[in-house]
C-alpha positions in Angstrom: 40.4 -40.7 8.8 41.3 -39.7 12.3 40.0 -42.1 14.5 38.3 -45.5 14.0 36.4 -45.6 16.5 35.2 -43.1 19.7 38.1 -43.2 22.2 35.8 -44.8 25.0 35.4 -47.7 23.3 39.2 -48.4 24.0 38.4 -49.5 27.7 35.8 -52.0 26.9 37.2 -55.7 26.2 35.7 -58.0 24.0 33.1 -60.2 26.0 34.2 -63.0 27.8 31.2 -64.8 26.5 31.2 -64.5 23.3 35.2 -65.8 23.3 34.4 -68.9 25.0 31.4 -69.6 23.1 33.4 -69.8 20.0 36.0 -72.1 21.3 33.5 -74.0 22.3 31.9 -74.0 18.7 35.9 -74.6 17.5 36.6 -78.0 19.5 33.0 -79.3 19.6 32.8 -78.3 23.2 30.0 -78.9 25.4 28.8 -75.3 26.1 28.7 -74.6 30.4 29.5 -71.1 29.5 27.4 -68.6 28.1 24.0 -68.3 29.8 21.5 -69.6 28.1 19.0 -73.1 27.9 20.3 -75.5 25.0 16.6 -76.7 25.0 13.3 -74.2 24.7 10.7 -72.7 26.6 7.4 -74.1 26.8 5.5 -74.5 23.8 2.5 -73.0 24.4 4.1 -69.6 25.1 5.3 -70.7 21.5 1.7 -71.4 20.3 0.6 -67.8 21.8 3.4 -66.2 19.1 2.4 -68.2 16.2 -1.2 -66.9 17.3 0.3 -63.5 17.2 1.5 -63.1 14.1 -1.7 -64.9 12.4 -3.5 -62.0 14.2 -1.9 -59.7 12.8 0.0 -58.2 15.6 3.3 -57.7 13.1 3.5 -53.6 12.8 5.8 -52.0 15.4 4.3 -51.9 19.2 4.2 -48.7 20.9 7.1 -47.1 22.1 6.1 -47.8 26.4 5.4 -51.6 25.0 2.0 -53.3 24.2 -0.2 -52.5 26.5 -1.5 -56.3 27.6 2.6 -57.0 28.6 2.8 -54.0 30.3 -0.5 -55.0 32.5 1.0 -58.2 32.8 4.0 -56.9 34.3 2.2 -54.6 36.6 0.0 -57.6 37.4 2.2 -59.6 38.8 4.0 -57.6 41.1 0.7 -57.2 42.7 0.1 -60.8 42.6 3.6 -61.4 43.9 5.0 -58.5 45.9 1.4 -56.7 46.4 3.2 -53.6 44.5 0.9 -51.0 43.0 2.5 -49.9 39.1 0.4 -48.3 36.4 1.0 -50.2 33.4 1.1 -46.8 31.9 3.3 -44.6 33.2 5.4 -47.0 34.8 6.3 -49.9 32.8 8.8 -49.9 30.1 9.1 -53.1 27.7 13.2 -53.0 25.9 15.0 -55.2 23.7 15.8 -57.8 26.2 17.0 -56.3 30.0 20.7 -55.2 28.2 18.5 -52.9 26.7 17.0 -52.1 30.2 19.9 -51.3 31.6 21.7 -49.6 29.1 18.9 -46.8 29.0 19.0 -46.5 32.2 22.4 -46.0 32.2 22.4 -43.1 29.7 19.6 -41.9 30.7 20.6 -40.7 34.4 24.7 -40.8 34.0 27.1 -37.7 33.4 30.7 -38.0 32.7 32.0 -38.5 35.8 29.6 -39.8 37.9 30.7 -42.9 39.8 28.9 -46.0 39.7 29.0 -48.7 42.7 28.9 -52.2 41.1 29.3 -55.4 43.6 31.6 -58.0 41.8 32.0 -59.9 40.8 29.4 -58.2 38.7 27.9 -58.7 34.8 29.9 -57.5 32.6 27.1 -55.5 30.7 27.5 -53.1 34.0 31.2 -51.9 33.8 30.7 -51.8 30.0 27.5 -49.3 30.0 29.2 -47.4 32.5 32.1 -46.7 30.3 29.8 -45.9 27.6 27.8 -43.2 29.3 31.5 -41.4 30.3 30.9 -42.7 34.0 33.4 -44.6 36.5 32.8 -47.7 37.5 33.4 -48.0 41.5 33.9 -52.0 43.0 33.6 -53.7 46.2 34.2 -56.8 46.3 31.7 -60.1 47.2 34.4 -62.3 49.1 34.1 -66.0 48.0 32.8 -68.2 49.4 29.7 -67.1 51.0 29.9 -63.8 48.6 28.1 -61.3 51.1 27.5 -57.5 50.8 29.9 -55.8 53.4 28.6 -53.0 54.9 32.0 -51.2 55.6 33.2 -51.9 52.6 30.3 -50.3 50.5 30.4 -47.1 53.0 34.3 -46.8 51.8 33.2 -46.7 48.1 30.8 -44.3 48.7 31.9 -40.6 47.5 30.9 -37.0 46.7 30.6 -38.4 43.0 28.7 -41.5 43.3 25.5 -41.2 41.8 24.4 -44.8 41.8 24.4 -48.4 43.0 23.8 -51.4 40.8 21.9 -54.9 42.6 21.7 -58.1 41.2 19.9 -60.1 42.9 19.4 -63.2 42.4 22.8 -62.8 41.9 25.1 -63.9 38.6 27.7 -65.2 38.7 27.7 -66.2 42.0 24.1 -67.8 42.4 23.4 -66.0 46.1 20.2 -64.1 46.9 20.5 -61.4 49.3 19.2 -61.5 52.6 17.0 -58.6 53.7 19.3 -57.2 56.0 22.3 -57.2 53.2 19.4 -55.4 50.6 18.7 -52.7 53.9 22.5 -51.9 54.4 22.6 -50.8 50.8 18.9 -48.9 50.9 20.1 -47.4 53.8 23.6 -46.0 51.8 21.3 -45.1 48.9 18.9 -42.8 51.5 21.6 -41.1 53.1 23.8 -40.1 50.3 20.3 -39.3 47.7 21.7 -42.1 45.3 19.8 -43.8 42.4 19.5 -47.8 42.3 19.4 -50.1 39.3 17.8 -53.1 40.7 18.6 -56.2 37.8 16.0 -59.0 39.1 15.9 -60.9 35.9 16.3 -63.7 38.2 13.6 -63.3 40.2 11.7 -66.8 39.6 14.8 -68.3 39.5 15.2 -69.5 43.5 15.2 -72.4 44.6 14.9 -74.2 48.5 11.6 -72.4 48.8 13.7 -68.7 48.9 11.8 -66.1 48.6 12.7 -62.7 46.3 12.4 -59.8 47.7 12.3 -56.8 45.4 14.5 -53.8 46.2 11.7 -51.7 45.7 9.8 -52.9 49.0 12.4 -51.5 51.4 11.6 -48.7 53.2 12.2 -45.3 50.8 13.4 -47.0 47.9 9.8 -46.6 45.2 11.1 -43.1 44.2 14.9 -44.1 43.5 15.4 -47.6 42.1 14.4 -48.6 38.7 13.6 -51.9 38.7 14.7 -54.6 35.3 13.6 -57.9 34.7 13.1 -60.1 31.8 10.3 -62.7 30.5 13.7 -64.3 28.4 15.0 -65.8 32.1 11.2 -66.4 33.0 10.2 -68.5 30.1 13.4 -69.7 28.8 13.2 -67.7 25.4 16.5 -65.6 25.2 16.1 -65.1 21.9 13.3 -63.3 22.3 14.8 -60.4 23.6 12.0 -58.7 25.5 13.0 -57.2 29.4 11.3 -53.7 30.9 12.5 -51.5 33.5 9.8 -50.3 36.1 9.8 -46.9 37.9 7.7 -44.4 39.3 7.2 -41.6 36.3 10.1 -38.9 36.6 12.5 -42.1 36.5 10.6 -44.0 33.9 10.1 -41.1 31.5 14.4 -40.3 31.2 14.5 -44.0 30.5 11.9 -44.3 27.6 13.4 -40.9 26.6 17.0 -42.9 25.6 14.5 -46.0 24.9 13.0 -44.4 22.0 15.7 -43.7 20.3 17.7 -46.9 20.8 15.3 -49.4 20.0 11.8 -47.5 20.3 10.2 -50.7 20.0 10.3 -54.4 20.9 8.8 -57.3 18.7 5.7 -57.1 19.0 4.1 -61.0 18.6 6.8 -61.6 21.0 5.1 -59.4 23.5 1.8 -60.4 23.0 3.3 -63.9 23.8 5.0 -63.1 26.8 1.8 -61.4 28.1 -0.1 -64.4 27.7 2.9 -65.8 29.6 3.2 -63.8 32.6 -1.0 -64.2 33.0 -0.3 -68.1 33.4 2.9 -67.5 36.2 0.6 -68.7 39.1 0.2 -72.5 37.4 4.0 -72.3 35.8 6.6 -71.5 38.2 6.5 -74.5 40.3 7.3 -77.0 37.5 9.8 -74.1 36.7 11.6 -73.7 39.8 11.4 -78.0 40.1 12.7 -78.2 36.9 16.0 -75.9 37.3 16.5 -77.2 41.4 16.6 -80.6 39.5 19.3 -79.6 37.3 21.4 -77.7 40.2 21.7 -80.7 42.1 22.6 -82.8 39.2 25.7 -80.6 38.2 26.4 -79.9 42.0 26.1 -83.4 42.9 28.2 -84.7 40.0 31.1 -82.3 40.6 31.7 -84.7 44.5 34.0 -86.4 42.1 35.9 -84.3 40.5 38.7 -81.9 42.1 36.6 -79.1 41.7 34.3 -77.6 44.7 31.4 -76.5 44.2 29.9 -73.4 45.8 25.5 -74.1 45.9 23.5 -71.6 44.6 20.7 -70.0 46.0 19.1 -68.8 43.0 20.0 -68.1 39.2 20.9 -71.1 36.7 25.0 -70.2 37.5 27.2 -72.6 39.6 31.0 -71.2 41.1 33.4 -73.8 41.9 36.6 -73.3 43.6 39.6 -74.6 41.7 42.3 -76.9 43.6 44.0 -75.6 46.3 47.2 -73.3 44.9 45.7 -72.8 41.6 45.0 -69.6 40.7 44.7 -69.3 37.0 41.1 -69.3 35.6 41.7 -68.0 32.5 44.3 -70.7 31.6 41.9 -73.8 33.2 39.0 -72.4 31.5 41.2 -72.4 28.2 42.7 -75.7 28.8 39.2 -77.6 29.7 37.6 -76.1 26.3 40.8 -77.6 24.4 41.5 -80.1 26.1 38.9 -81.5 27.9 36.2 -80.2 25.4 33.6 -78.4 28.0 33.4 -75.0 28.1 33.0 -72.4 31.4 33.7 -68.9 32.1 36.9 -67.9 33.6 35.3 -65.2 36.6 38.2 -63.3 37.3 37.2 -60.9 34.3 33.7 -60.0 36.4 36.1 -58.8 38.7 38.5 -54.9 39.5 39.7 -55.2 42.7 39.8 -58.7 44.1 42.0 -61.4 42.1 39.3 -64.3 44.3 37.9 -64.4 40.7 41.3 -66.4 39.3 40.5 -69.4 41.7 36.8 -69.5 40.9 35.0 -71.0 37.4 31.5 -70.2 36.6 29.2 -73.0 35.1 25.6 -73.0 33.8 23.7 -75.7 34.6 20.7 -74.2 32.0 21.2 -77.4 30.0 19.7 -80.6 28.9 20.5 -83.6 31.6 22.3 -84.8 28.6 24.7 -82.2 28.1 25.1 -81.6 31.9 25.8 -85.5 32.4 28.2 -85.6 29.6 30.1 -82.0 31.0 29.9 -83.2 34.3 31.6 -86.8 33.1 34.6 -84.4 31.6 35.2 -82.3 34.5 35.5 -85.5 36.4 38.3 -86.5 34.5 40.2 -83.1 34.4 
């Protein structure tokens, strides 16, 4: 045998979050690394499952998504944004938003189209690029306020850029973009005829009263951005797995054509759950947002006493801090705290091309039980 394996996979690096999550398994760690709650979602989105499969509703979905989710989707983004979708011919339920984004990816990317990713950025982004033979193209968010610089996008802008990626709320750095930061980019994506992924799989996650605003709403973005969220960050329920991309029809139809033949359909009890979930949003996200604000300003206020400095997020369940002055290392810290120390976080500066701010930064999660942010909080104190 030739080969063992296709020759693009050679750029792609084994994620950073798996790694840490196993040395945290190794030395009994507490886990502030890998996104995702240590506790679950609310139980009666777990009731509406359990209702689902005793219903029946066990056979594959199909392929566009049930059709309740799909209407739920659309529903809200009336309710929220006052957006017109048709749950028909613009909504797409995937495995999970990866799965978004990754048809989206293929479905619109030659070899050697250029892609424009902020960083630092989630690694899922630079990865898919690679996959679908395009380059990835970064400017960087300078720490500490992490802002979108309009020079600095015009400069990575080129005959070969086809499209811009925005994440906002934004991991890892926990900002939400202002409007006029979102408009600098709409305006670059107008004048050069560019495609936008807009990942808003934070979008309930915001806290101090902030208010989302989806890329879609600025002026001539509908008939270029594709739109991905995911009830998993809504409700809590990662394991789930169950995102969509929204689009106006000529985008959303090259996306469910890769869909189909990547996953062609998502869990279907699961869906019929998160419907029911996304009908209740109205009476859920204020406990929701309350709840995760809570937990922010436990980790954030917790870290005053330790040498690290932490940066307050706007939105997302991520926390930067800035490690001590003249240390610039995250990889080794983030190895030695895990070993060491026993708590596990992500070492940034592999989110990152261009800008080596990423070595003095940490990213923590604070989607965890007060428990195990107490106890990680008490062992970053002493580090």
């Amino acid at each position: 045998m030739k080969h063992t394996h296709a020759r693009r996979l050679d750029a792609i690096e084994p994620s950073i979050f798996a790694t840490m999550s196993q040395l945290a398994l190794e030395h009994q760690a507490v886990n502030l690394g890998q996104g995702f709650p240590d506790f679950d979602g609310p139980p009666w989105i777990v009731d509406a499952f359990t209702d689902a499969l005793r219903s029946a509703k066990n056979q594959y979905a199909p392929m566009p998504g049930v059709q309740r989710l799909r209407r739920a989707v659309a529903g809200y983004h009336k309710t929220f944004y006052d957006l017109d979708w048709n749950a028909e011919s613009d909504v797409t339920v995937t495995a999970g938003a990866t799965e978004s984004l990754f048809s989206t990816m293929m479905a619109f990317l030659d070899p050697g189209d250029e892609v424009v990713l902020f960083e630092p950025y989630y690694d899922s982004y630079f990865a898919n690029c690679l996959l679908a033979g395009a380059v990835p193209v970064c400017v960087t968010l300078h720490a500490p306020e992490f802002r979108i610089d309009a020079e600095e996008l015009a400069s990575a802008i080129s005959p070969h850029t086809r499209m811009i990626v925005v994440n906002n709320p934004h991991n890892p750095t926990g900002r939400m973009f202002s409007g006029e930061e979102l408009a600098i980019v709409a305006e670059i994506a107008r004048k050069h005829d560019l495609l936008v992924i807009s990942d808003e799989v934070y979008e309930f996650l915001t806290f101090d009263d902030r208010q989302h605003i989806p890329f879609v709403t600025l002026p001539g973005m509908r008939e270029r951005t594709i739109t991905i969220s995911s009830t998993g960050k809504t409700f809590g329920m990662t394991g789930w797995k169950i995102g969509y991309a929204i689009a106006v029809p000529s985008l959303t139809q090259a996306v469910r054509t890769v869909h189909q033949f990547v996953t062609f359909a998502v869990n279907t009890p699961g869906q019929h759950a998160m419907a029911y979930g996304l009908e209740q949003l109205t009476q859920y996200l204020p406990e929701f947002r309350a709840l995760y604000q809570r937990k922010r300003d436990l980790l954030y206020d917790g870290l005053r006493e330790s040498t690290l400095r932490a940066i307050l997020p706007e939105g997302t369940y991520f926390m930067m801090v800035k490690l001590p002055e003249g240390v610039h290392d995250d990889v080794h810290c983030a190895t030695r705290l895990v070993t060491e120390r026993r708590v596990a976080v992500i070492p940034p500066s592999v989110f990152y091309q261009n800008s080596d701010e990423g070595k003095s930064l940490l990213r923590l999660c604070f989607a965890k039980s007060d428990e195990t942010l107490r106890e990680g909080i008490q062992r970053l104190q002493n580090c």
